[in-house]
C-alpha positions as protocol buffer text, in pm:
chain_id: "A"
residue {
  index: 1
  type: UNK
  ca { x: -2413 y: -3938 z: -8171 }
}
residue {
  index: 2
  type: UNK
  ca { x: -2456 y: -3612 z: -8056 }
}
residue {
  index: 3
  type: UNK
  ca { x: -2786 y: -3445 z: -7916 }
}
residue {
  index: 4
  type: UNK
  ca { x: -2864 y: -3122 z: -7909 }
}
residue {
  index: 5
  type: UNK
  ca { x: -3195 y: -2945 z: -7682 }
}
residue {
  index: 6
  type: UNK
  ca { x: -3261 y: -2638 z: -7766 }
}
residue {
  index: 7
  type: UNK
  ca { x: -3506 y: -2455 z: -7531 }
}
residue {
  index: 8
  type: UNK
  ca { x: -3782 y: -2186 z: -7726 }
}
residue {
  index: 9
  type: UNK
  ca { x: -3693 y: -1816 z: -7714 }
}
residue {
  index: 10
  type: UNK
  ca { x: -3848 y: -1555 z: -7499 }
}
residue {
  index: 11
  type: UNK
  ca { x: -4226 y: -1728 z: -7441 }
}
residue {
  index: 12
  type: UNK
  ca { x: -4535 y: -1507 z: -7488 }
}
residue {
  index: 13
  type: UNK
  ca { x: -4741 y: -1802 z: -7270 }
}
residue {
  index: 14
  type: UNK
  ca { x: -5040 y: -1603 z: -7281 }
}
residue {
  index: 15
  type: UNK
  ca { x: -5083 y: -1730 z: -7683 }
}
residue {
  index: 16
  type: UNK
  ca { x: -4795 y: -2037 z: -7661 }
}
residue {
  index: 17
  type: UNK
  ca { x: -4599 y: -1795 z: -7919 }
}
residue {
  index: 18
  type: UNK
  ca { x: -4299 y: -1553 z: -7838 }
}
residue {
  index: 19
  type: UNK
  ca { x: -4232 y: -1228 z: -7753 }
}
residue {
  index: 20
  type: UNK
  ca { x: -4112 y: -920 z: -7946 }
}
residue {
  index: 21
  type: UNK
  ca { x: -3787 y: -1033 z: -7792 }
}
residue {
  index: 22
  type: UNK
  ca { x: -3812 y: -1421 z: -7844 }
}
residue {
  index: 23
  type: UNK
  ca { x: -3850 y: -1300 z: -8228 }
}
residue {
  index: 24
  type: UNK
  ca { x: -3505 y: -1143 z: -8211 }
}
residue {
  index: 25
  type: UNK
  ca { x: -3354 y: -1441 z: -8031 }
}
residue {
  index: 26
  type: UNK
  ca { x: -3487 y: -1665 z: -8262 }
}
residue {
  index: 27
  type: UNK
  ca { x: -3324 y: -1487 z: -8542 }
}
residue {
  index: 28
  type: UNK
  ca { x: -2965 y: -1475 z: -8393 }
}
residue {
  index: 29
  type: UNK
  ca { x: -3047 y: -1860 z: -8283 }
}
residue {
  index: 30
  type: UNK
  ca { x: -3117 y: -1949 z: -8674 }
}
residue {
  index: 31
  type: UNK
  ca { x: -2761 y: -1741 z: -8743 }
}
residue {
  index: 32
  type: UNK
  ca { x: -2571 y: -2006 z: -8510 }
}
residue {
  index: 33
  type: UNK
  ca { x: -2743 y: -2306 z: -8571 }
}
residue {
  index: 34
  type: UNK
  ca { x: -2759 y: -2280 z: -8954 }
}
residue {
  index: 35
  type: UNK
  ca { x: -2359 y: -2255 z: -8912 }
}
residue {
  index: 36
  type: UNK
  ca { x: -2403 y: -2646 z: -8833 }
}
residue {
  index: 37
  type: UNK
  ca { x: -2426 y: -2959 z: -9029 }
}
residue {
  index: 38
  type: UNK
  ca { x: -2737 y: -3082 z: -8883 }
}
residue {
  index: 39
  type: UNK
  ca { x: -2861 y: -3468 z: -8996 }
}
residue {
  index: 40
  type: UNK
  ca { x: -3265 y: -3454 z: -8819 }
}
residue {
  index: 41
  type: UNK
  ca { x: -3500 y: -3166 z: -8675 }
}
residue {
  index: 42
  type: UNK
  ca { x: -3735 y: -3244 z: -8388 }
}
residue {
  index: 43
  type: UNK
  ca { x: -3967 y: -2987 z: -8235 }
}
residue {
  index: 44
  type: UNK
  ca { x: -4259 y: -3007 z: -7960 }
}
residue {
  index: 45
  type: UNK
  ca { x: -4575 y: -2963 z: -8096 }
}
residue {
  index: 46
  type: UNK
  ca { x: -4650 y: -2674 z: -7895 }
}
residue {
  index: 47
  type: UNK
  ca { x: -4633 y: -2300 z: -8032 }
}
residue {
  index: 48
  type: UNK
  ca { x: -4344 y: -2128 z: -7928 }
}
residue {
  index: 49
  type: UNK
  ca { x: -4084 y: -2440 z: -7956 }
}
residue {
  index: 50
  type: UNK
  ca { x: -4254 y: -2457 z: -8340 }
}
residue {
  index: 51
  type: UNK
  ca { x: -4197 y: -2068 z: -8383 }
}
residue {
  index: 52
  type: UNK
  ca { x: -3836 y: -2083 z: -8257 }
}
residue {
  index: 53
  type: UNK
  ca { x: -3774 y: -2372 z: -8484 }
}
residue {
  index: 54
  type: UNK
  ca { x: -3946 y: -2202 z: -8760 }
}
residue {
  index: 55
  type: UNK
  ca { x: -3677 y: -1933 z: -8851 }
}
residue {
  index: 56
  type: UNK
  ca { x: -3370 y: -2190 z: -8838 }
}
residue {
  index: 57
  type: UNK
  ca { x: -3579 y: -2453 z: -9059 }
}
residue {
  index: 58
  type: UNK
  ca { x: -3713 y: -2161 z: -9329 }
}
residue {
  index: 59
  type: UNK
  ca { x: -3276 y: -2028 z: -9326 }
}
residue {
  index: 60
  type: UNK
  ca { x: -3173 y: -2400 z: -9377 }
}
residue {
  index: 61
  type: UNK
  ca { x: -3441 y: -2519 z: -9599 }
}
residue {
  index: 62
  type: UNK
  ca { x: -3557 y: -2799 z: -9409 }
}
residue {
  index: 63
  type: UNK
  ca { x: -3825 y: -2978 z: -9204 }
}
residue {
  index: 64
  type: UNK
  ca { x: -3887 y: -3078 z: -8846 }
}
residue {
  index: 65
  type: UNK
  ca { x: -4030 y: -3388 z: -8733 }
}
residue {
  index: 66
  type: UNK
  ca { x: -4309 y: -3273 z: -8404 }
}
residue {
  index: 67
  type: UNK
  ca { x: -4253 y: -3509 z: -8142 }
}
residue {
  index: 68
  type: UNK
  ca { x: -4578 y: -3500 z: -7886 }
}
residue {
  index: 69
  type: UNK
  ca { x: -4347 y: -3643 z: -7648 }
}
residue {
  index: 70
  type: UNK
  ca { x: -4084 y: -3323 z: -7683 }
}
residue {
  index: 71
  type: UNK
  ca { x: -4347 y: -3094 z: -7487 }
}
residue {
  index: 72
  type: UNK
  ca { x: -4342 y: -2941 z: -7194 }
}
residue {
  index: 73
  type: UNK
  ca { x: -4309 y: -3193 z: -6883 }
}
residue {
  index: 74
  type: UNK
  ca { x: -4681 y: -3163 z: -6821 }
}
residue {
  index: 75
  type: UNK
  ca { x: -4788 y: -3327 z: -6450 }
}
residue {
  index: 76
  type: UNK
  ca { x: -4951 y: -3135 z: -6241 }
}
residue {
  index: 77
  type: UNK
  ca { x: -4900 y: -3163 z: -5884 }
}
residue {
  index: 78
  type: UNK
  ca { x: -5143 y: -2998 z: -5531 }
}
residue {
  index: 79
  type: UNK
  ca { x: -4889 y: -2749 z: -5361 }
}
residue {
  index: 80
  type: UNK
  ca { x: -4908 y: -2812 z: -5012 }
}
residue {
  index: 81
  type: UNK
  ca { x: -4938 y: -2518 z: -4927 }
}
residue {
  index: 82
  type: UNK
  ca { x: -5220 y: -2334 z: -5164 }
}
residue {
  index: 83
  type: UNK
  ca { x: -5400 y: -2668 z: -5205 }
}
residue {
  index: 84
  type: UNK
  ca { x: -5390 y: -2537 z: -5584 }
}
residue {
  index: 85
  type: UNK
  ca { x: -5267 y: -2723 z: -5940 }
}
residue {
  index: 86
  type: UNK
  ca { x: -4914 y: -2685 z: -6006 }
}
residue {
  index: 87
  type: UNK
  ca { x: -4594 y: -2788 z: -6224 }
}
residue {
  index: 88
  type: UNK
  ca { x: -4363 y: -2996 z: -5990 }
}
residue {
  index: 89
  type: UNK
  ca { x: -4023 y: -2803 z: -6010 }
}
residue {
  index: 90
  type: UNK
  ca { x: -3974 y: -2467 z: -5879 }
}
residue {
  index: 91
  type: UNK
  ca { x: -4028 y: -2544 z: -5485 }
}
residue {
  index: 92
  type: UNK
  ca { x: -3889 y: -2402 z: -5187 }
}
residue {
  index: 93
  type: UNK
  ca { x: -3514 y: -2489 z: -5135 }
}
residue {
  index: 94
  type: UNK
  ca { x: -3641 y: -2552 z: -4740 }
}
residue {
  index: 95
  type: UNK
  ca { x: -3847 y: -2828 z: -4884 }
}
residue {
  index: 96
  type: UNK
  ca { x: -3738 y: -2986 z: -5131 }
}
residue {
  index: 97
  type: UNK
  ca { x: -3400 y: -3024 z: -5005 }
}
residue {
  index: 98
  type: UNK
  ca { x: -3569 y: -3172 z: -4669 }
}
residue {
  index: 99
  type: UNK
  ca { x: -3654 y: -3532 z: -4855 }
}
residue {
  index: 100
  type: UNK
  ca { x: -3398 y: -3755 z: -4877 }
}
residue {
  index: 101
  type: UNK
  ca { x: -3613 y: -3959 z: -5147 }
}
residue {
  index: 102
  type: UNK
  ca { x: -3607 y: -3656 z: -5412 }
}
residue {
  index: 103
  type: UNK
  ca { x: -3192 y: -3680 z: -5453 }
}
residue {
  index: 104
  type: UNK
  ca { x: -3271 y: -4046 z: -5584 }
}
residue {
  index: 105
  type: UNK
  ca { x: -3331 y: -4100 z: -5976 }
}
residue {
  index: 106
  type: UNK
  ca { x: -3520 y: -4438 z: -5890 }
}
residue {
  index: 107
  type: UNK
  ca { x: -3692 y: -4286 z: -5588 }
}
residue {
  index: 108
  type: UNK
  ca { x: -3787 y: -3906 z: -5659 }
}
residue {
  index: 109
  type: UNK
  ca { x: -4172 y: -3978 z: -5741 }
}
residue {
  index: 110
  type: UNK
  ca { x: -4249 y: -4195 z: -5471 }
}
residue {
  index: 111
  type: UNK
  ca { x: -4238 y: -3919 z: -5218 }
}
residue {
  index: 112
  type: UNK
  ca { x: -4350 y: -3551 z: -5086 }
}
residue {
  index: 113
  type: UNK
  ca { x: -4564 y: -3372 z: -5323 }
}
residue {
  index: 114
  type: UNK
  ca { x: -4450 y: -3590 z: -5605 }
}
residue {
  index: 115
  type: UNK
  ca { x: -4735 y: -3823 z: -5518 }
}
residue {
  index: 116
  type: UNK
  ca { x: -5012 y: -3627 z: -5515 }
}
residue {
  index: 117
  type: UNK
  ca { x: -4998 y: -3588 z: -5944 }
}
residue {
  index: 118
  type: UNK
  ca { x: -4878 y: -3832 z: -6199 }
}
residue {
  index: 119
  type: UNK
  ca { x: -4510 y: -3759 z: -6176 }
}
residue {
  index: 120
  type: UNK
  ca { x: -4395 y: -4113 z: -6152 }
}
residue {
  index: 121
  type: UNK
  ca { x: -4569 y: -4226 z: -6505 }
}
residue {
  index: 122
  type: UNK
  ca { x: -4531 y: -3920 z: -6695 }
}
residue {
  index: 123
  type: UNK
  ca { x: -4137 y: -3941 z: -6647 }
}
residue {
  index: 124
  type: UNK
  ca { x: -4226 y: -4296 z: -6733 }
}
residue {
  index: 125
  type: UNK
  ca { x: -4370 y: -4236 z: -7054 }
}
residue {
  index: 126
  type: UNK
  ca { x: -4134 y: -3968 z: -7162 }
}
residue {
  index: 127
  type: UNK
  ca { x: -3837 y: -4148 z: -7097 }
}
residue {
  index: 128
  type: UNK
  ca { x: -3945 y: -4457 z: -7260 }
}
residue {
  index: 129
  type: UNK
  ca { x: -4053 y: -4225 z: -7575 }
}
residue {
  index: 130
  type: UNK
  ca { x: -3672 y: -4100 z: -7560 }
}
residue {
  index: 131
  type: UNK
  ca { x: -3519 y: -4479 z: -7528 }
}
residue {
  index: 132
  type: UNK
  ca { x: -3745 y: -4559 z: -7812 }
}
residue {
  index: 133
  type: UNK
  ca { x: -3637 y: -4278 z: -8021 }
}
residue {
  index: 134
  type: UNK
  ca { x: -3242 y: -4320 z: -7926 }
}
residue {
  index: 135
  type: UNK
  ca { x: -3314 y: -4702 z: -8008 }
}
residue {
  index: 136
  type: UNK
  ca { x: -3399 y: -4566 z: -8403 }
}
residue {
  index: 137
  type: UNK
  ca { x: -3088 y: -4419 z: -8434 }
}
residue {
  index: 138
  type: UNK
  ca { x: -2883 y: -4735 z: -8290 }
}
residue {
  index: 139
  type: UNK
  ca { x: -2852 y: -4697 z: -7905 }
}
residue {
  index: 140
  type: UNK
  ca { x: -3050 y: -4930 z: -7729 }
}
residue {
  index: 141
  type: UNK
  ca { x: -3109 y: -4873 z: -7328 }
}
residue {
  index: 142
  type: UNK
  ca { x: -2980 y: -5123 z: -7069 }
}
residue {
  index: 143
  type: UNK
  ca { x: -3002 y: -5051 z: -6763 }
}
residue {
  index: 144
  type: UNK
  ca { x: -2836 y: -4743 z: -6697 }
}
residue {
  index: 145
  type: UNK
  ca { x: -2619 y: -4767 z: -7024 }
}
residue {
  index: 146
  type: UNK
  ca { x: -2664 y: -4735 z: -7389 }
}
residue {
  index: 147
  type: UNK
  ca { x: -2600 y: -5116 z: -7582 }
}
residue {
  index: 148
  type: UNK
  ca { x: -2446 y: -4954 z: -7934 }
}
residue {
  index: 149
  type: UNK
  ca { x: -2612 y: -5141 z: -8195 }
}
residue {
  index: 150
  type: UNK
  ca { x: -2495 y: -4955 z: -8485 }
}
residue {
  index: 151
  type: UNK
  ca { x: -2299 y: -4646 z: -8402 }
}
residue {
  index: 152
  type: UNK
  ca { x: -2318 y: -4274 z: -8573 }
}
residue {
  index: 153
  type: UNK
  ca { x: -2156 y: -3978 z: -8580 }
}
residue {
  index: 154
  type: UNK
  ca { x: -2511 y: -3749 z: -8639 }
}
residue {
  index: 155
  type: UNK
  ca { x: -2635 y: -3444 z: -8476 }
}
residue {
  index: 156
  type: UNK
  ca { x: -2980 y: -3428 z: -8409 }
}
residue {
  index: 157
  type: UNK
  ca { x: -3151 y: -3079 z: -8329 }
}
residue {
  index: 158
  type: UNK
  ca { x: -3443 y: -3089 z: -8083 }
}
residue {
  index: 159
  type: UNK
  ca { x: -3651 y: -2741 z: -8027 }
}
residue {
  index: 160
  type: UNK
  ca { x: -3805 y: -2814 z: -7692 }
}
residue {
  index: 161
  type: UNK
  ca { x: -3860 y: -2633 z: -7346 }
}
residue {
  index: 162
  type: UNK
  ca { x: -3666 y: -2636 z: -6999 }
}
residue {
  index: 163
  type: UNK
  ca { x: -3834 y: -2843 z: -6820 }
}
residue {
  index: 164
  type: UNK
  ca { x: -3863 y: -3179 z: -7055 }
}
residue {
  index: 165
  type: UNK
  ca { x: -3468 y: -3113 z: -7186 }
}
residue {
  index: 166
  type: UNK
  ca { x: -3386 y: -3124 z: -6765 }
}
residue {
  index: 167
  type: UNK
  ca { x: -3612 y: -3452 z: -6746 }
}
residue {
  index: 168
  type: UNK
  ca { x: -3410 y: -3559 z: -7069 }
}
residue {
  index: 169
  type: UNK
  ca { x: -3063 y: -3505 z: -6939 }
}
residue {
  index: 170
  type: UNK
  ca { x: -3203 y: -3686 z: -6583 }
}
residue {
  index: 171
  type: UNK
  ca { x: -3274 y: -3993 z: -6744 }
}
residue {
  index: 172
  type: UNK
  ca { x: -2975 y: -3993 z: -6997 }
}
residue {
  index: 173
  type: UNK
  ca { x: -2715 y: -3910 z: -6683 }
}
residue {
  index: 174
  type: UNK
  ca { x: -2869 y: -4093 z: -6425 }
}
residue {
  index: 175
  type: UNK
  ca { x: -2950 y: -3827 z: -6198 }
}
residue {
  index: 176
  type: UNK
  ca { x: -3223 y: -3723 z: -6016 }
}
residue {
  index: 177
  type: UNK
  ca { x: -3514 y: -3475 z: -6198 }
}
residue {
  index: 178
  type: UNK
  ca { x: -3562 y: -3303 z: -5898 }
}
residue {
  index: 179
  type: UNK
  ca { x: -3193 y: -3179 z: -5826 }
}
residue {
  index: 180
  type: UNK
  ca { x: -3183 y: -3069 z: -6219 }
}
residue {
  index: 181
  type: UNK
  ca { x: -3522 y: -2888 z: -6219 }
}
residue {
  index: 182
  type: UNK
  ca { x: -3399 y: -2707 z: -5923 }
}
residue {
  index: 183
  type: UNK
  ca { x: -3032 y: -2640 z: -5939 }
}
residue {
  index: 184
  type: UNK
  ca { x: -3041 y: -2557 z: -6334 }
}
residue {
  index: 185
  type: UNK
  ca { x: -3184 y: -2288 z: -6528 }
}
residue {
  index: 186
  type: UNK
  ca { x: -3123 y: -2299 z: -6895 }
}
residue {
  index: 187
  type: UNK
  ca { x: -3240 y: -1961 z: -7073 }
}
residue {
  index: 188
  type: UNK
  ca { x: -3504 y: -1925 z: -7355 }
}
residue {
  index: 189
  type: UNK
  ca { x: -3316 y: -2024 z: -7699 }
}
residue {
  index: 190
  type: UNK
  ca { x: -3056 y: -2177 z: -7511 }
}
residue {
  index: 191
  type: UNK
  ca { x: -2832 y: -2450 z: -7647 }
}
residue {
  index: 192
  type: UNK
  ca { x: -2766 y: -2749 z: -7446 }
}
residue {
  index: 193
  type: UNK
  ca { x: -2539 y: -3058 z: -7574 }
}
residue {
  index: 194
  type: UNK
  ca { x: -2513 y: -3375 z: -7486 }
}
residue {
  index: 195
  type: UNK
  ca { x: -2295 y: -3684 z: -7662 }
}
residue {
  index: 196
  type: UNK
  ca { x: -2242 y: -4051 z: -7629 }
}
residue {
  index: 197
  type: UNK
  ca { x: -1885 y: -4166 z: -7546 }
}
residue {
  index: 198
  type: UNK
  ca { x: -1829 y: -4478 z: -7658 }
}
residue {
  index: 199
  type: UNK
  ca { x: -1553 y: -4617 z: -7443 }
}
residue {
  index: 200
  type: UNK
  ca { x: -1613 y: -4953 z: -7406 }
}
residue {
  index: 201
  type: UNK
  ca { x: -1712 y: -5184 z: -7722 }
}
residue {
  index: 202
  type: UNK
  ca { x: -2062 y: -5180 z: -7754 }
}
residue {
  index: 203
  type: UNK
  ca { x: -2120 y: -4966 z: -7439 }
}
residue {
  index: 204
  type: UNK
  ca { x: -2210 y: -4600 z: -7504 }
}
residue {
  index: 205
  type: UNK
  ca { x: -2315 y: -4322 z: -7224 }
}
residue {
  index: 206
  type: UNK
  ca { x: -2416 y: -3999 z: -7280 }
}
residue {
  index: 207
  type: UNK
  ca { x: -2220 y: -3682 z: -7180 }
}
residue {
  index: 208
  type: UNK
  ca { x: -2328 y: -3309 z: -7120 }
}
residue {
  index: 209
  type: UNK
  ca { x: -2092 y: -3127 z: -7303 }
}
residue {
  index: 210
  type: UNK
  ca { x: -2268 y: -2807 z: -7283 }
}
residue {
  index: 211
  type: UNK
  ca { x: -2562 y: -2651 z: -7107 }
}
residue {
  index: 212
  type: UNK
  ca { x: -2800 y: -2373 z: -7154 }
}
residue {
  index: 213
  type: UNK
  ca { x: -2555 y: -2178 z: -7374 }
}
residue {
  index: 214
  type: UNK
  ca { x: -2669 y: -1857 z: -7525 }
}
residue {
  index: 215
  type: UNK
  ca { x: -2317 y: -1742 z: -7701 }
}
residue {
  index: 216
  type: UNK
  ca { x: -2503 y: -1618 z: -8028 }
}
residue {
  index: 217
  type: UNK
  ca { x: -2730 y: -1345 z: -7772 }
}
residue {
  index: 218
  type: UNK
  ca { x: -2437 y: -1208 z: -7630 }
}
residue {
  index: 219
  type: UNK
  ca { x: -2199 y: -1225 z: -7958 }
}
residue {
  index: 220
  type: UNK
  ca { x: -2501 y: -987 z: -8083 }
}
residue {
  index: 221
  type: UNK
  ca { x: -2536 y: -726 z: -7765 }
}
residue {
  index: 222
  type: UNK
  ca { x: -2917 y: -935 z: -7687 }
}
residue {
  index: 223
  type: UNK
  ca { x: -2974 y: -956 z: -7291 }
}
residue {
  index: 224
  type: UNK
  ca { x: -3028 y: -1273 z: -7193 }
}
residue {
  index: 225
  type: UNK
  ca { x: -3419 y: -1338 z: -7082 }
}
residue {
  index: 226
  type: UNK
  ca { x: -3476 y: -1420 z: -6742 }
}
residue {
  index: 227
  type: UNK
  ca { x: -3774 y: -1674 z: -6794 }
}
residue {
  index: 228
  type: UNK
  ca { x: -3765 y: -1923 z: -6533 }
}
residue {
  index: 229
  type: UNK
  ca { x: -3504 y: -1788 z: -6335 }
}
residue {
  index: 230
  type: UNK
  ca { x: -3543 y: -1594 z: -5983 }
}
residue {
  index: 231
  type: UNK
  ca { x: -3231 y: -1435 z: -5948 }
}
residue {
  index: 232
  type: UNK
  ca { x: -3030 y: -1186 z: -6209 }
}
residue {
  index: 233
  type: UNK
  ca { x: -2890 y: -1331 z: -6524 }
}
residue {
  index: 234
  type: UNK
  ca { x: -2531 y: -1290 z: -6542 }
}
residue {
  index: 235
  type: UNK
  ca { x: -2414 y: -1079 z: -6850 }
}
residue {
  index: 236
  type: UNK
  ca { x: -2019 y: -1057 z: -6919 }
}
């Protein structure tokens, strides 16, 4: 089974829609995408993951299932700092990378700034949403592996946002949130890939096989946005 996240184009977050650019991603997006053979279509309910979605779906002639649970990772943590309301990823390399706890997939929540919003149960809730969606298509979680109840070959299109897909990929590779919210940045209309392997009999894990790739901007001359990103976006 193969999984694929792709993250909205170019956000307008002022009106959850997308840019003048985003549009033009979009577009090229639908050109690559509708090149696949694509079995199910998932979006977040939220605007600009529907309005990406929108110009693959009306090229292919199909539908989307919206997935509440495919949103944006949404729980809000009190920066240290400011004292305000904020998401829990982008922090300062010279703190985060001070607790021990936040390199842990089983310990990440219970510590530093983590605690002070409901990290712990909304990666709870998502993840359990993802099992019990996986679970529908035949791959059951146990533990940190996949029991293969009846295998497929499908490939299931999700139009989400950066943050959840990184909580995704946490959960489905065993890794810590925190070191994938802060040590990845995968651009707006991004394609990101991941696939079971299915060595053992009955056993399946997933594998990234790709990750925030944006081969149908630059196969068209389109920059590459910088949205979420605090350094310059390579362009070759």
């Amino acid at each position: 089974m193969r999984v694929i996240f792709i993250r909205h184009a170019e956000p307008n977050y002022e009106i959850d829609s997308l840019t003048e650019k985003g549009w033009r991603e979009a577009a090229l997006l639908a050109e690559r995408v509708s090149q696949w053979k694509v079995d199910d279509f998932y979006v977040s309910p939220l605007g600009r993951a529907q309005d990406t979605a929108s110009l693959t779906l009306k090229k292919m002639g199909r539908t989307a299932v919206t997935m509440p649970w495919m949103r944006e990772f949404d729980a809000p943590v009190i920066d240290p700092v400011t004292k305000k309301s904020r998401i829990p990823w982008d922090l300062m390399p010279s703190y985060w990378t001070g607790i021990p706890e936040f390199f842990d997939v089983e310990k990440f929540a219970d510590a530093g700034i983590m605690t002070t919003g409901p990290v712990k149960e909304e990666y709870a809730r998502v993840t359990a949403a993802l099992d019990e969606w996986l679970a529908s298509y035949g791959y059951v979680r146990e533990g940190k592996i996949y029991r293969v109840a009846e295998s497929n070959d499908k490939t299931i299109v999700c139009f989400c946002h950066m943050g959840v897909t990184l909580v995704f990929l946490s959960h489905l590779l065993n890794i810590s949130p925190v070191c994938l919210l802060q040590g990845f940045f995968l651009p707006p209309s991004s394609v990101t890939v991941v696939q079971t392997e299915e060595r053992e009999d009955g056993i399946a894990c997933f594998r990234c096989q790709m990750a925030g790739s944006t081969s149908h901007l630059w196969k068209d001359g389109e920059p590459v946005s910088h949205m979420g990103a605090f350094s310059q976006v390579f362009h070759d």
